[in-house]
N, C-alpha and C positions, 0 to 999 in steps of 0.2 A: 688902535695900532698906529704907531709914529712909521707914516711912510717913506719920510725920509731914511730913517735907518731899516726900512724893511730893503730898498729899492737898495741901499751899500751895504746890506751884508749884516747888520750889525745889529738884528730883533732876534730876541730870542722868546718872546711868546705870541706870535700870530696864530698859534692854533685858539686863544683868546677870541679872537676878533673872527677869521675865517672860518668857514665848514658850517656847523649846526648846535644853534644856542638856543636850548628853550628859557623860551620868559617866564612861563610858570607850565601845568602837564598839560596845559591842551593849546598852548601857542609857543609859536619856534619861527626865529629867523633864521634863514638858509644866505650865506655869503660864499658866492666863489671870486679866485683870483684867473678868470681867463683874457688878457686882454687883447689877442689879436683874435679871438669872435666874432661871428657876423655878429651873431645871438647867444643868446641861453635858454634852456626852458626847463623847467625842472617835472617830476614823473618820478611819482611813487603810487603806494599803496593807498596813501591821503585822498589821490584823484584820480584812482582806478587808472592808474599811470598813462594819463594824459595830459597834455602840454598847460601848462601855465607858464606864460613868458616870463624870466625873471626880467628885472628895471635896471637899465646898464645906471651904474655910481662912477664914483672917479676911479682914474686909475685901473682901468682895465676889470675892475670887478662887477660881480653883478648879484642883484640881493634880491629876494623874496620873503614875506612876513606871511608863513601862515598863521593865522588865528584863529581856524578850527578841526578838529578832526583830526591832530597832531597825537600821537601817541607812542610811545618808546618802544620800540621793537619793528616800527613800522619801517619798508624798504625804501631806496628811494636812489635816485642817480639825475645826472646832469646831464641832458641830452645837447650838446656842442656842437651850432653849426658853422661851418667854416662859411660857408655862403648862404645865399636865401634858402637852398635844396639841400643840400649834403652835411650829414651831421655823421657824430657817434656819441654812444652813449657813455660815458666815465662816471667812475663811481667815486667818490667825493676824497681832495687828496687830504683832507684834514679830516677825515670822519673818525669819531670813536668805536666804531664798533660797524662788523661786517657781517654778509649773508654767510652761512658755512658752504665751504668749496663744493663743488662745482660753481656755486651760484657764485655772483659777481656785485650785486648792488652793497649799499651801503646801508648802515642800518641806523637810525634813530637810537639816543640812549641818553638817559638821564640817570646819573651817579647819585644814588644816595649814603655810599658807604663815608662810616666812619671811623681813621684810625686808630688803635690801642699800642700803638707802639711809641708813645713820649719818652719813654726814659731810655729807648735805641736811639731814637732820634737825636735827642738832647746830647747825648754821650758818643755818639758818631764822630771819628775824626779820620783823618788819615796820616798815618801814624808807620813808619816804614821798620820802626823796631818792635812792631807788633807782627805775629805770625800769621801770614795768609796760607790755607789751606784750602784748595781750591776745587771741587766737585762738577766737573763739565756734565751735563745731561742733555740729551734728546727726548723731549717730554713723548715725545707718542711712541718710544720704543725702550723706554725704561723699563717699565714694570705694563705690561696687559690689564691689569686691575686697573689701571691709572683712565678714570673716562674722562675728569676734571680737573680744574686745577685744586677745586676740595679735598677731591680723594690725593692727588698729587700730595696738598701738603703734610695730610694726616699718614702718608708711609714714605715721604720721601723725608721730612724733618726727623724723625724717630732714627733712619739709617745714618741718617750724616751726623748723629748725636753720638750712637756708638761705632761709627768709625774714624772719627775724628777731621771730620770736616767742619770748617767754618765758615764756610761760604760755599756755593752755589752758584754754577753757572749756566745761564736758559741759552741753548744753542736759538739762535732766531726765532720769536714769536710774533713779530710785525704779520700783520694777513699777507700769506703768497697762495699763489694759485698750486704750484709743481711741487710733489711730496719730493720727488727725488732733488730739486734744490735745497732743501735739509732749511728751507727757510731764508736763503740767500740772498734769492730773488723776489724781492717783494712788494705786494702792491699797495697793503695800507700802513702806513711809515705811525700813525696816531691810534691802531687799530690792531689789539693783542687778539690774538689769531681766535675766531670763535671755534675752531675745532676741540678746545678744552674750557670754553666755558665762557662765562659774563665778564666785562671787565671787573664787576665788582667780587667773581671769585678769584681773580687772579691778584685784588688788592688783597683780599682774606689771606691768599695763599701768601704772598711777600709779609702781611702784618705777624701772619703766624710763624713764619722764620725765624723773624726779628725778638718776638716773644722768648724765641729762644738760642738768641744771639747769634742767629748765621747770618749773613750778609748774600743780598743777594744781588747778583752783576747780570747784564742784559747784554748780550751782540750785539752791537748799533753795525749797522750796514749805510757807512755813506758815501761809497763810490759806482754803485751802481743799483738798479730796479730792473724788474720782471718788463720783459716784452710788449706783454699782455694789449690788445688794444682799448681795452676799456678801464687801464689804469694812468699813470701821468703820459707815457709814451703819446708824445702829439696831442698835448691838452687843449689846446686850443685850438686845432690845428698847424700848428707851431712846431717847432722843437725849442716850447716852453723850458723844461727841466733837463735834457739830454743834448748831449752834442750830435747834432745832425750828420746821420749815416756813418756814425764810427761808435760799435759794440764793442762792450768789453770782452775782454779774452775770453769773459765767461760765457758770451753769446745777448748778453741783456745790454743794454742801455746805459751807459755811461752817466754821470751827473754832469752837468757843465759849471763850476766852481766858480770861473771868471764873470759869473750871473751873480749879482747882489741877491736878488730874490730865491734865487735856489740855494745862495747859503744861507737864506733866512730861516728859508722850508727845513734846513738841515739842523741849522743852530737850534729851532722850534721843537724839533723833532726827541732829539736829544734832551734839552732841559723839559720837556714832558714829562720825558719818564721818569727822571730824577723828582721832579716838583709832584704830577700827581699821583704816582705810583710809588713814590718811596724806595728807587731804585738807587743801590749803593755804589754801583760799580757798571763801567762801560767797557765793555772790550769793541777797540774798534776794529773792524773787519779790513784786510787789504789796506794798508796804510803805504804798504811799498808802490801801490796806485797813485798815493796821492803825492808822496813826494818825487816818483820818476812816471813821467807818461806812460800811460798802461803796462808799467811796472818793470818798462825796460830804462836802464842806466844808458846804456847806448843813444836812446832818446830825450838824453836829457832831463834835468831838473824840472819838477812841473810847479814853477812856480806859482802857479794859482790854488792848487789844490796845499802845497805850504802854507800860503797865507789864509786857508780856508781854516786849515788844521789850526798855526795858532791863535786866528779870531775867536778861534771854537774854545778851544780849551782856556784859554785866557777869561774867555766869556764866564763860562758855565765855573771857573773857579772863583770868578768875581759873586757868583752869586751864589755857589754853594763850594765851601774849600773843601769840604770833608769827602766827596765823593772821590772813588775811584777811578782813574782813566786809564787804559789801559791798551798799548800801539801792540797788535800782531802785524807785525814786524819783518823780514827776513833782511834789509839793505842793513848796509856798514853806514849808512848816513847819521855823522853824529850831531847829537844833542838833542833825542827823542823825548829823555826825560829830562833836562833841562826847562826852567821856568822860559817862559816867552819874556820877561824882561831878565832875564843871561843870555837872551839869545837861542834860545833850543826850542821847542815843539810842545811844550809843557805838559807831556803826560808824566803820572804816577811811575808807571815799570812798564818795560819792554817786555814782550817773549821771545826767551835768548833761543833762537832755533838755530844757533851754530851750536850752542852747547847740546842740545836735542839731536841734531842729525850726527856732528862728531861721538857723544856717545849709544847713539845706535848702531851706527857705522862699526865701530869698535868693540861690541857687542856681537855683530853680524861676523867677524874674524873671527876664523880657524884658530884654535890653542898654539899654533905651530906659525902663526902670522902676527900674535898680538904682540911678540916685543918687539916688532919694528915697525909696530904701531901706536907702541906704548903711552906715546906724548899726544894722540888727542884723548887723551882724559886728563890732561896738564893745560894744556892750551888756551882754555875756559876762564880758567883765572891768570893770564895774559893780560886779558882784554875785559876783567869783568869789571873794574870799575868803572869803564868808560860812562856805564849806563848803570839803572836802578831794574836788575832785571829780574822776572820770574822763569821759574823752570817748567817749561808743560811739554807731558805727554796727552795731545788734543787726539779729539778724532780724526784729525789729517792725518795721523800714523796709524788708523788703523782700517783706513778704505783702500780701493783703487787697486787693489795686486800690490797693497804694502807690504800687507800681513800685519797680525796685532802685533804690541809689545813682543808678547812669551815665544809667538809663531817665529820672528824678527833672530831669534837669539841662536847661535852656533852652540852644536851638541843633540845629546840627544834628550829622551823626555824627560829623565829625572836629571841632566847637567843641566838643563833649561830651566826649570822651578831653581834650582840652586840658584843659578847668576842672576835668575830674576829677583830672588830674592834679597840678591847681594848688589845689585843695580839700582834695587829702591832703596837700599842704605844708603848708599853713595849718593844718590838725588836727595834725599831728606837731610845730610849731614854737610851736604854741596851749601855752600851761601845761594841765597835768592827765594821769593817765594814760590809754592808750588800748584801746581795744578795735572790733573789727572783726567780722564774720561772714562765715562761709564765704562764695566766690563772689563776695565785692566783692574780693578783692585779682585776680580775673579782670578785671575790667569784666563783667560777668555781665549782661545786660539779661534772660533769663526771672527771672519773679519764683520764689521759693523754694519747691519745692514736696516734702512731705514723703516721698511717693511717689516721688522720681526723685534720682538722686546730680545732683553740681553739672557744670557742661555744660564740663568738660575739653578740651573739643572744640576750644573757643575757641584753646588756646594754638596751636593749626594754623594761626591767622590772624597775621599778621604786626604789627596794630595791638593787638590783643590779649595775644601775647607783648611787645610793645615795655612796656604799661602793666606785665605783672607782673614785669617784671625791675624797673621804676622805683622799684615798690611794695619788690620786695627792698633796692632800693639806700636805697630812705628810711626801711624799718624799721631796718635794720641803724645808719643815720648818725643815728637815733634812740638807739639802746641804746648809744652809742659818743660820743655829745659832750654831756658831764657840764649844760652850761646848758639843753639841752632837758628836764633832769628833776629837777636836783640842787637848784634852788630854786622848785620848782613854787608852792608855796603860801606863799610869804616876798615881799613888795611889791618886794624889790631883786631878781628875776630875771626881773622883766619890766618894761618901759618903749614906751610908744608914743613915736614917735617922729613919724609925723605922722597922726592920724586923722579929717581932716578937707578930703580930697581928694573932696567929695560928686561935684563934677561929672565927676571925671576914674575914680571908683573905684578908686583907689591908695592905699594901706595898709601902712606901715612901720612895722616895730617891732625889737626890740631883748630878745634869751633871755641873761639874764648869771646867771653863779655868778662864783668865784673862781678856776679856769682858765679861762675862754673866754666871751667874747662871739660872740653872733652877730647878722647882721642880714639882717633877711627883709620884702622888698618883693614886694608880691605887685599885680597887676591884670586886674583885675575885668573891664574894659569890652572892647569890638573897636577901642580904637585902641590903637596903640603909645605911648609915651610916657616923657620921658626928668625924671628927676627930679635936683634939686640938693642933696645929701648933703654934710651937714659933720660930719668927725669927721678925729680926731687919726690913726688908724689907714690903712695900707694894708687892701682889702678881698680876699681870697680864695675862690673860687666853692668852696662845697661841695657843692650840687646845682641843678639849673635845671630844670622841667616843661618848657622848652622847649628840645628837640633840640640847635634851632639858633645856642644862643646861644655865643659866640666869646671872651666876653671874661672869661679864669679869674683876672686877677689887673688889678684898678684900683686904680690908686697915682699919682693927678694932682695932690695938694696935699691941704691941707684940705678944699677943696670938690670934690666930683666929681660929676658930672652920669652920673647910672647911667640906661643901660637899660632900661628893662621892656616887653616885649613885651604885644602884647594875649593876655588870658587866659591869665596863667602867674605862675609865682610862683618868684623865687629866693631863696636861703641863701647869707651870707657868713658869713665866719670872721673877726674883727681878726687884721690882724699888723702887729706893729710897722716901721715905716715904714723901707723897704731890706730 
């Protein structure tokens, strides 16, 4: 490990060099970085967890070479004394692999997996006129069946094949102690959670995605960790990795950015999972953290935690361009997706959650309030070029006294399926990539609860099956017609066509590339309503929210008087006239 660029900030593989590297299966050297320690001593399973001094080295680290009796699976922790007498035990911050929760140590683990996915790899790019379909999951309350990440990918790959997802995303898997942190807060940053298996099922599980071209994207969480006393919290006695007595809003422990070494740990942490896991994509967690002090404006620009961001991402593109990065978002701070040399923050795509809250918000209005609310579902494309953004309905909209999506929506239970249904037109036809979370492609009205798999039960009902076949049929005519994705963020593939229907709440617009135009009329209100459309083109129905609509091919002249039902929203295709 080059310590100079560990100590400024600027390594990005210390988990090489730190934690626990077997020399071959029965000898491992053990390296921590604590350097304001009396001592070390490390205590596992090896010596019936009794002290063996580790040999303080330079630089505040401290190493021990066992050479026998070493074996993968075996536990093991670093007992940390601040003086002659007083210690705690922490569990290693670089370790691969963890005790299952309750327990706390760390675990011995020797990888022999090896990948089959050359020709994902090889052809991986990051590619913005390619369509991202985005799948958010919580691995322990997806499916009950789910005990691995084995089982995980043999029925979660299969679903997101026929419902037209292409990517995947693992709400937090890093080892945390607290179910109800959803993964938030956690304590091993090199260490996929053993609650669903070995790391080498969880490389199985990403290889077999990729087998079958889904992309899979990880949470990175790098603005704060778990409490916990036996994970980085006072590693040395110190407030080594945390700013001393100031918790984040969330209650956990803050990172401290302006530390070389703890953006090492971070930058480390990050190109891990990309390098040995084969990880495509990073959503990063809290990022309004990193660029305003605990994510208030009022408090000012956090300039450390910017320069932390574009080291990071400037980094990890130097060495792998094709991966995903990905800012969850909420500030107006611009230049998020901008490269670090234009000056911006160099992620991929934002998550536009003014487009998210504006049109839920808009959604949540009484029929008798939406035209003088008309213009936020205008608004959106304002300001979309600023940034390269995705559109997600995450699971923040469906905890906390939100209510789900369907629950969120004004009316009653069958106007609700309707707009719902005419709501995901609008997002699938909106420019930007998408993302969804478990349980909304159900109509799902219980809100999200970490405790209980998602309520399957639904597809027995007949309104409920009707919505998620709809949902299949509109992911799929998503990934499959080039002007829904092909010029997201270029001013020529999208065009309003009339946005200023306030009294009637009808809304046309116009998804173009170079093969295919589309046009999509959507309405808002409970009347029916029949609009006067001029274009050179025959129109051909590719999807309709509503059932009943009859009319798959209108070719009356230039002007034609289309349709639209109350609360529904349709998709044409041009074709040339005859």
């Amino acid at each position: 490990m080059d310590l100079k660029e560990f100590y400024n900030g600027n390594c990005f593989d210390a988990y090489k060099y730190l934690g626990v590297h077997f020399i071959n299966e029965h000898k491992a050297e053990f390296i921590t970085y604590a350097p304001s320690a009396h001592h070390v001593c490390l205590i596992g399973d090896f010596n019936n967890w009794q002290e063996d001094r580790m040999e303080r080295i330079e630089n505040g680290q401290f190493f021990y070479f066992l050479h026998d009796h070493v074996k993968p699976f075996q536990m093991y922790k670093y007992r940390i004394y601040y003086n002659e007498y007083d210690y705690t035990d922490h569990c290693d911050p670089y370790g691969y692999y963890s005790e299952t929760s309750p327990g706390s140590a760390s675990c011995l683990y020797l990888s022999d997996y090896q990948f089959h996915d050359e020709e994902w790899m090889n052809h991986r790019v990051m590619d913005k006129h390619k369509p991202i379909n985005i799948y958010e999951i919580h691995l322990g309350t997806w499916k009950k069946e789910v005990k691995n990440y084995d089982q995980l990918g043999e029925l979660l790959v299969p679903y997101l094949l026929e419902n037209g997802y292409n990517y995947v995303e693992l709400m937090p898997i890093f080892e945390y102690p607290n179910e109800k942190s959803w993964g938030y807060q956690a304590i091993g940053f090199f260490s996929p959670t053993s609650r669903y298996g070995t790391p080498d099922q969880l490389k199985s599980f990403i290889d077999y995605c990729h087998q079958y071209e889904i992309g899979v994207i990880l949470d990175y969480i790098p603005v704060h960790f778990a409490i916990d006393g036996y994970g980085l919290r006072n590693y040395d006695g110190t407030s080594l990795y945390e700013y001393p007595e100031r918790n984040s809003k969330w209650g956990s422990c803050n990172f401290m950015h302006s530390k070389g070494d703890v953006c090492s740990f971070l930058n480390s942490v990050a190109y891990f999972w990309i390098e040995e896991y084969h990880i495509d994509g990073l959503r990063y967690d809290a990022v309004l953290c990193l660029i305003y002090y605990q994510g208030d404006k009022k408090r000012g620009l956090n300039i450390e935690g910017i320069s932390f961001l574009k080291s990071l991402n400037q980094g990890l593109k130097q060495r792998r361009e094709d991966v995903l990065l990905i800012a969850e978002d909420s500030s107006s701070y611009q230049g998020i997706t901008k490269s670090v040399s234009a000056g911006g923050l160099g992620f991929d795509y934002k998550w536009d959650l003014g487009w998210m809250n504006d049109t839920l918000d808009y959604f949540k209005k009484s029929f008798e309030e939406r035209p003088s609310h008309y213009h936020q579902l205008t608004f959106s494309m304002y300001y979309f070029y600023n940034e390269q953004y995705l559109l997600p309905f995450s699971h923040d909209e469906t905890v906390h006294g939100k209510k789900t999506i369907i629950d969120k929506i004004y009316g009653s239970y069958k106007q609700k399926f309707s707009q719902l249904k005419a709501l995901y037109l609008y997002m699938y036809t909106h420019p930007g990539k998408k993302l969804n979370f478990m349980g909304n492609e159900l109509g799902q009205f219980r809100e999200w609860d970490e405790n209980r798999q998602q309520d399957w039960i639904l597809l027995d009902y007949p309104i409920h099956q009707e919505f998620s076949s709809y949902m299949k049929s509109l992911c799929h005519l998503y990934l499959t017609h080039f002007s829904l994705f092909q010029e997201d963020y270029d001013y020529k593939g999208f065009r309003w066509i009339d946005c200023h229907q306030e009294d009637r709440c009808l809304y046309i617009y116009k998804r173009i590339c170079e093969k295919e135009t589309l046009v999509c009329f959507f309405n808002f209100s409970l009347n029916d309503s029949y609009y006067q459309y001029t274009g050179e083109h025959d129109l051909e129905l590719l999807i309709s929210s509503e059932n009943s609509y009859k009319e798959k091919k209108i070719s009356a002249g230039k002007q034609k008087e289309i349709f639209i039902p109350k609360l529904s929203g349709l998709c044409f295709q041009e074709k040339k006239i005859g």
